[in-house]
C-alpha positions as CSV (number, residue, x, y, z in Angstrom):
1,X,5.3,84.1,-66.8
2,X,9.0,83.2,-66.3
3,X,8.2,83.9,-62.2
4,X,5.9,81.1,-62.5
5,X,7.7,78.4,-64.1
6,X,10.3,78.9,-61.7
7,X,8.1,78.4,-58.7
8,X,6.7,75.2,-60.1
9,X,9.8,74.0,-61.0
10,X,11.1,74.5,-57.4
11,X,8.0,72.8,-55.6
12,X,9.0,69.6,-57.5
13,X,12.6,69.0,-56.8
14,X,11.4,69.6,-53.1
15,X,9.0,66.7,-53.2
16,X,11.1,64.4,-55.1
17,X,13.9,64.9,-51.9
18,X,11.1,63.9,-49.2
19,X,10.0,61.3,-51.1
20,X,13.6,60.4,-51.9
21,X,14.8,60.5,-48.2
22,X,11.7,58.3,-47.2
23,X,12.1,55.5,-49.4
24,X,15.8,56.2,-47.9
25,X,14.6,55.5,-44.3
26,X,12.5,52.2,-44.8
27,X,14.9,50.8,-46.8
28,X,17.9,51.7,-44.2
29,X,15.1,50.6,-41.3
30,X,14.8,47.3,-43.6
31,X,18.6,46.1,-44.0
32,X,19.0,47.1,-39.8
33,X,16.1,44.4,-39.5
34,X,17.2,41.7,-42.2
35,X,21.0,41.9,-41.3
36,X,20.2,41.4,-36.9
37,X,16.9,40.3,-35.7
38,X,17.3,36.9,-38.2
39,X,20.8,36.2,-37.2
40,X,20.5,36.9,-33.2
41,X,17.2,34.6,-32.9
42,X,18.6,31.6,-35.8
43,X,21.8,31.2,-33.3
44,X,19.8,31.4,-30.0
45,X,17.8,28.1,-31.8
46,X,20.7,26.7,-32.6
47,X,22.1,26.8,-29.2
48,X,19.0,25.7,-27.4
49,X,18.5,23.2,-29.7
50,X,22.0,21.9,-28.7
51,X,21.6,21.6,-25.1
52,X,18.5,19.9,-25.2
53,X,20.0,16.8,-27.3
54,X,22.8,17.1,-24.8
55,X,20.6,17.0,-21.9
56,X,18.5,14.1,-23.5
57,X,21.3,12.0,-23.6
58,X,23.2,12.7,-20.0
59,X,19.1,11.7,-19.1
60,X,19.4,8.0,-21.5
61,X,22.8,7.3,-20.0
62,X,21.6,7.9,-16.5
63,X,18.5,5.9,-16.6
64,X,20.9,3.1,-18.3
65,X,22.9,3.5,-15.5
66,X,20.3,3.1,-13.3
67,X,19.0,0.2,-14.8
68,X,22.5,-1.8,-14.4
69,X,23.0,-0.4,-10.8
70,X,19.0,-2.1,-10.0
71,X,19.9,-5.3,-11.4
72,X,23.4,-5.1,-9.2
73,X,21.6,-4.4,-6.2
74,X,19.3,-7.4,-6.9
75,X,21.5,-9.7,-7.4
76,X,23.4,-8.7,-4.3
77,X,20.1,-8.9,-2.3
78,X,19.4,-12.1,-3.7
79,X,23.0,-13.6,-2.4
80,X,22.3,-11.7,1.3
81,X,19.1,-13.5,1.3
82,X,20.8,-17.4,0.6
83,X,23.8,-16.4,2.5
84,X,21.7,-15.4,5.6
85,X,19.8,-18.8,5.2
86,X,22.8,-21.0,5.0
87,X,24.0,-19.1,7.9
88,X,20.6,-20.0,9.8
89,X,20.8,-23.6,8.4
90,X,24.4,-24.2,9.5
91,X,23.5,-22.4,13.3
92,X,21.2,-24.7,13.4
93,X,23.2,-28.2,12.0
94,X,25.6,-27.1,14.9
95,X,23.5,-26.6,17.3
96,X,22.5,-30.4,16.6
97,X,25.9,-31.3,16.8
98,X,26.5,-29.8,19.6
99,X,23.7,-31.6,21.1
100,X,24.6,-34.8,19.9
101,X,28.3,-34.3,21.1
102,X,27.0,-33.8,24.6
103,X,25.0,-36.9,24.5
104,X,27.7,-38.8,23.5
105,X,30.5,-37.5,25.6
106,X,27.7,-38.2,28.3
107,X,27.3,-41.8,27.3
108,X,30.9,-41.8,27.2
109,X,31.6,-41.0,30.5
110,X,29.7,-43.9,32.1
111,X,31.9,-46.5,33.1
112,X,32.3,-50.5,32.5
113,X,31.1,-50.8,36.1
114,X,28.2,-48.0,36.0
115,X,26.9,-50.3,32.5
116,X,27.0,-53.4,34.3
117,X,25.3,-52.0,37.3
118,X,22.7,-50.9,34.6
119,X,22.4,-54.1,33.1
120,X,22.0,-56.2,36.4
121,X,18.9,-53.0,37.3
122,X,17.1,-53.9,33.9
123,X,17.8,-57.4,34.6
124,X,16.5,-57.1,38.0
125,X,13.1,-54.9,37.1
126,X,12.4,-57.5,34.2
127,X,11.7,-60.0,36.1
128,X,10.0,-58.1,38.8
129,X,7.3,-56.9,36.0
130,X,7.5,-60.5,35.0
131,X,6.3,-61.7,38.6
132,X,3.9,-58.7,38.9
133,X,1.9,-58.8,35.9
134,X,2.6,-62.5,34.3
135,X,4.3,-64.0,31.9
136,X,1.8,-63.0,29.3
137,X,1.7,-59.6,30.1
138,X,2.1,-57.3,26.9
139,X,2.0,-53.9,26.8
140,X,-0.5,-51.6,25.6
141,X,1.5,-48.3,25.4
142,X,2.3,-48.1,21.6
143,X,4.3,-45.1,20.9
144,X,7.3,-44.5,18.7
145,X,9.3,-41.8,19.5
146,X,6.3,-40.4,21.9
147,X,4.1,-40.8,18.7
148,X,0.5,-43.0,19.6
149,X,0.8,-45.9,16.7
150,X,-2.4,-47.6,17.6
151,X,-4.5,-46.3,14.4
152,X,-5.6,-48.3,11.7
153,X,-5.7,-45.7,8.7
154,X,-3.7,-42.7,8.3
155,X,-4.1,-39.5,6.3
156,X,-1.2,-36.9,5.3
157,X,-2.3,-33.1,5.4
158,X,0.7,-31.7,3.9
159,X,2.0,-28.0,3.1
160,X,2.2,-27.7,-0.4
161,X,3.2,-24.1,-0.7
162,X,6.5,-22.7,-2.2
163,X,7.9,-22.2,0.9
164,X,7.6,-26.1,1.9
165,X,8.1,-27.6,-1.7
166,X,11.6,-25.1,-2.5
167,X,12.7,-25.6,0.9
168,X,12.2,-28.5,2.7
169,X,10.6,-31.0,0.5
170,X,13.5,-33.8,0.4
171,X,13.3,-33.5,4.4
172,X,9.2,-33.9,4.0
173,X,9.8,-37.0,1.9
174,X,12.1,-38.4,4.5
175,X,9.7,-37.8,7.5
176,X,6.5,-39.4,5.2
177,X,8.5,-42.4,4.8
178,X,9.8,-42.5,8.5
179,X,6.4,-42.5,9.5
180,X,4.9,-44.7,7.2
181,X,7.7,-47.5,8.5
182,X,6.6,-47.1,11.9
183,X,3.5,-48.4,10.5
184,X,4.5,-51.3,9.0
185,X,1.0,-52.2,7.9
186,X,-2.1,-50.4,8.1
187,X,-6.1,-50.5,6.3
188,X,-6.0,-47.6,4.4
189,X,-3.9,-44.6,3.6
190,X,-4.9,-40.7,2.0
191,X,-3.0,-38.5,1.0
192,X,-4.2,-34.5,0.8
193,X,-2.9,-30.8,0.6
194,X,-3.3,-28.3,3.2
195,X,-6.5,-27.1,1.2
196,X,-8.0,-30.2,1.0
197,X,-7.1,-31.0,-2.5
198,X,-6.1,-35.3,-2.7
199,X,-3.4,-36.5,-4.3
200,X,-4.5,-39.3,-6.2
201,X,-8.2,-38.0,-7.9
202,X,-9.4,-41.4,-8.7
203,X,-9.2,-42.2,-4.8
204,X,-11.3,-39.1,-3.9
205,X,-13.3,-39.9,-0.5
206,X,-11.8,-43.7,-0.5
207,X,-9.2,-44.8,1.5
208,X,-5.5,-46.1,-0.8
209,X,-4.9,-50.0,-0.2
210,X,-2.0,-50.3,1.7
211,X,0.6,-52.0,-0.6
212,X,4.1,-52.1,-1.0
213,X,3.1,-50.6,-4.9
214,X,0.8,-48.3,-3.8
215,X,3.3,-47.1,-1.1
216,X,6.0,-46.9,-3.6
217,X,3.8,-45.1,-6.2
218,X,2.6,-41.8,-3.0
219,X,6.2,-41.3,-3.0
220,X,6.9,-41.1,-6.1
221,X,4.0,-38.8,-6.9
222,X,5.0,-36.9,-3.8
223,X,8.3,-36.1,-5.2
224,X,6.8,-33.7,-7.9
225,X,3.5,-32.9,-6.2
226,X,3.0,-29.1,-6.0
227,X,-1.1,-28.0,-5.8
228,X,-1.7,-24.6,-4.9
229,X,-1.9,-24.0,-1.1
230,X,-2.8,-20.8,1.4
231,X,-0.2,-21.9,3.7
232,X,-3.2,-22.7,6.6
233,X,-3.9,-26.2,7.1
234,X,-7.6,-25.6,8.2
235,X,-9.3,-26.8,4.9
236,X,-7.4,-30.2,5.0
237,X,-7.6,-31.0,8.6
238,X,-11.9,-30.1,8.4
239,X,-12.6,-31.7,5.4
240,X,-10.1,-34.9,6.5
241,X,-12.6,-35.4,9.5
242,X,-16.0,-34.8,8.0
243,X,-14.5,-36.9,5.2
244,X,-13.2,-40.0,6.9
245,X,-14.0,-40.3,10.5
246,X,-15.9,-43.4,11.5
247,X,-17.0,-45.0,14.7
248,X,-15.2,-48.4,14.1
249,X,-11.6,-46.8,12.8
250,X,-9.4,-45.8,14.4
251,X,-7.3,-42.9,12.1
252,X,-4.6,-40.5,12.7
253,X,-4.4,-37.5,10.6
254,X,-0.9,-35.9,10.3
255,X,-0.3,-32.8,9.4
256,X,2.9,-31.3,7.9
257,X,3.4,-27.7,7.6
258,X,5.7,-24.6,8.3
259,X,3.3,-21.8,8.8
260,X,-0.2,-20.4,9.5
261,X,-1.5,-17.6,7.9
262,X,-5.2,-17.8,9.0
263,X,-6.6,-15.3,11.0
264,X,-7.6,-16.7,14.6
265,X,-6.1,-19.7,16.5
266,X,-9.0,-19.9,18.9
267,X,-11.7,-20.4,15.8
268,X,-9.4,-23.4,14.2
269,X,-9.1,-25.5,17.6
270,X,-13.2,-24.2,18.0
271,X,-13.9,-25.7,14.6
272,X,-12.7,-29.1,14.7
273,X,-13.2,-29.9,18.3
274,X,-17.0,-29.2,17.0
275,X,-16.3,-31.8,14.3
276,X,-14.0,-33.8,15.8
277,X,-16.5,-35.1,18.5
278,X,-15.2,-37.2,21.4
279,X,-17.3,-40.8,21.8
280,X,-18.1,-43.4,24.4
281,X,-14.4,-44.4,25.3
282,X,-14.0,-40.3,25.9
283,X,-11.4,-40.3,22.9
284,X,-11.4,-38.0,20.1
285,X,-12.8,-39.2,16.4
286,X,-9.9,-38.9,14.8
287,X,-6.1,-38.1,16.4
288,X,-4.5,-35.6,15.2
289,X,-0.5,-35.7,15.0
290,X,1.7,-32.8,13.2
291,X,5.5,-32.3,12.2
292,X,6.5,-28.8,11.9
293,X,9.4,-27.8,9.5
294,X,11.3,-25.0,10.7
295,X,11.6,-22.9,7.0
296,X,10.3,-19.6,8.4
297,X,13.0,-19.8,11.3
298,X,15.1,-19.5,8.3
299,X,14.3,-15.7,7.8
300,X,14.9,-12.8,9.8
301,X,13.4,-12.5,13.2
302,X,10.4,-10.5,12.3
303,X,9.4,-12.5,9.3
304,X,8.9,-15.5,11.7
305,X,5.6,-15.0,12.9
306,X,3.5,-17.6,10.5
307,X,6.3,-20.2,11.8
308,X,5.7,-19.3,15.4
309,X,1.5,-19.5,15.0
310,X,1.7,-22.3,13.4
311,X,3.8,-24.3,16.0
312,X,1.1,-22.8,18.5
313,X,-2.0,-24.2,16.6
314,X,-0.6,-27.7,16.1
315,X,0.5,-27.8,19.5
316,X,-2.4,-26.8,20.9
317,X,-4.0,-29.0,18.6
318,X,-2.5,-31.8,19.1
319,X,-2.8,-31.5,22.5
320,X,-6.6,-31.4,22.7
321,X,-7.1,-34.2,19.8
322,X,-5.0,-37.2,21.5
323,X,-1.6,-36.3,19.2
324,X,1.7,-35.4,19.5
325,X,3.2,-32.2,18.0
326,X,6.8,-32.7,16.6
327,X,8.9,-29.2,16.0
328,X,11.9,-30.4,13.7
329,X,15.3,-28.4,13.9
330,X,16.8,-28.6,10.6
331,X,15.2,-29.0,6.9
332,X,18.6,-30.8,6.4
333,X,17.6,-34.3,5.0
């Protein structure tokens, strides 16, 4: 009996110690994993969390930079842009000057007995045509400035785009009323866009009264007129003629651009010599007359190529419809 109390006694202590020394292991394998796995992965957060706020704001202070250094580079294009056109507009003020020097210094260099040799020629080929042609003889070749002024009604085609109207619309005022002086009096006046669109709406397909009120009052509206235009003077010049053109008037159409953007020369001059017909006296419908403003000239040289076209149509134009095609140098009023 005492044999096998002892036995049993022994088996017991043996199985407390393994149970003992395994709840000794997990809990030594659970403090190894509480006391380094939490604090190893909670400071790599911590420091990845870090550089991305860093990196986020190095990213807003560059695109802030960026932002300032666009606006600087705008605003330095912007001055390149006027300075290179006040450098085209002062090449080409002194290339008039220079012009007008020479003519002067020309003039100059005739003497008091070249003038009076001059005089006593003029003298001498007045009377000459006096005892040629009569006394009554008058002449029939009316041209201004190598401009016909024969018509009886005139209509304005004119440029309203942004080009035109922010850069040479005091100069486009001054030519309208140069031309309307050299008409001292006329039947009827119109006044359109380049797309056909007229001035004064309650005059639509009528011809203006030419007053010294109604004069006054087109350039006063002209001053602030600004319709939408395609920079092509097609629509205007086509509906002017199928418009207006009669076999008892005589009218002159002047258009007044600085550039063509249409597709084909050829189809324009096609088009209107379809409409503007020639009759008995083997003269054109209506002539057609055009000033051109140099504002593309302005830009660089491979920006000027609705300028160029357009001084080819008008003086190609012009040319074929009884006109005359005047290239201005300067937008300089």
């Amino acid at each position: 009996m005492k044999r096998k109390s002892r036995s049993s006694e022994d088996f017991s202590i043996a199985f407390l110690d393994i149970i003992c020394c395994g709840f000794g292991a997990i809990v030594l394998l659970l403090m190894i994993t509480k006391t380094m796995e939490p604090v190893v992965l909670e400071e790599a957060t911590v420091q990845l969390d870090g550089q991305i706020k860093k990196l986020q704001e190095q990213l807003f202070t560059i695109r802030g930079e960026t932002t300032i250094f666009n606006r600087y580079l705008n605003a330095k294009h912007e001055q390149i842009d006027a300075e290179k056109k006040r450098i085209a507009i002062l090449r080409t003020r002194h290339a008039l000057i220079e012009a007008q020097y020479a003519q002067i210094a020309k003039a100059a260099s005739i003497s008091e007995k070249e003038k009076g040799d001059l005089a006593i020629a003029l003298q001498s080929l007045s009377v000459e045509m006096e005892r040629l042609l009569g006394k009554n003889y008058k002449s029939t070749n009316n041209l201004i400035g190598g401009i016909p002024v024969d018509s009886e009604y005139l209509i304005f085609i004119i440029d309203t785009s942004g080009s035109m109207f922010n850069y040479a619309w005091p100069k486009l005022l001054e030519e309208v009323i140069a031309i309307l002086n050299i008409y001292p009096e006329v039947k009827g006046i119109q006044i359109m866009n380049d797309m056909g669109k007229y001035m004064f709406t309650s005059y639509q397909r009528k011809w203006i009264p030419d007053t010294n009120s109604r004069r006054a009052a087109v350039i006063k509206r002209l001053r602030s007129w600004n319709p939408f235009s395609n920079s092509s003077p097609v629509e205007g010049v086509q509906k002017a003629i199928r418009t207006f053109f009669s076999q008892d008037k005589k009218i002159s159409l002047y258009v007044m651009g600085d550039e063509f953007s249409g597709r084909s020369i050829q189809q324009v001059l096609k088009t209107v010599s379809v409409i503007n017909k020639i009759n008995a006296n083997n003269e054109r419908l209506v002539r057609i007359h055009a000033v051109g403003f140099p504002v593309q000239f302005m830009r660089p040289t491979h920006l000027q190529k609705t300028g160029i076209r357009f001084a080819t149509l008008m003086r190609e134009l012009t040319y074929r419809n009884g006109g005359t095609f005047v290239g201005l140098n300067s937008v300089e009023p």
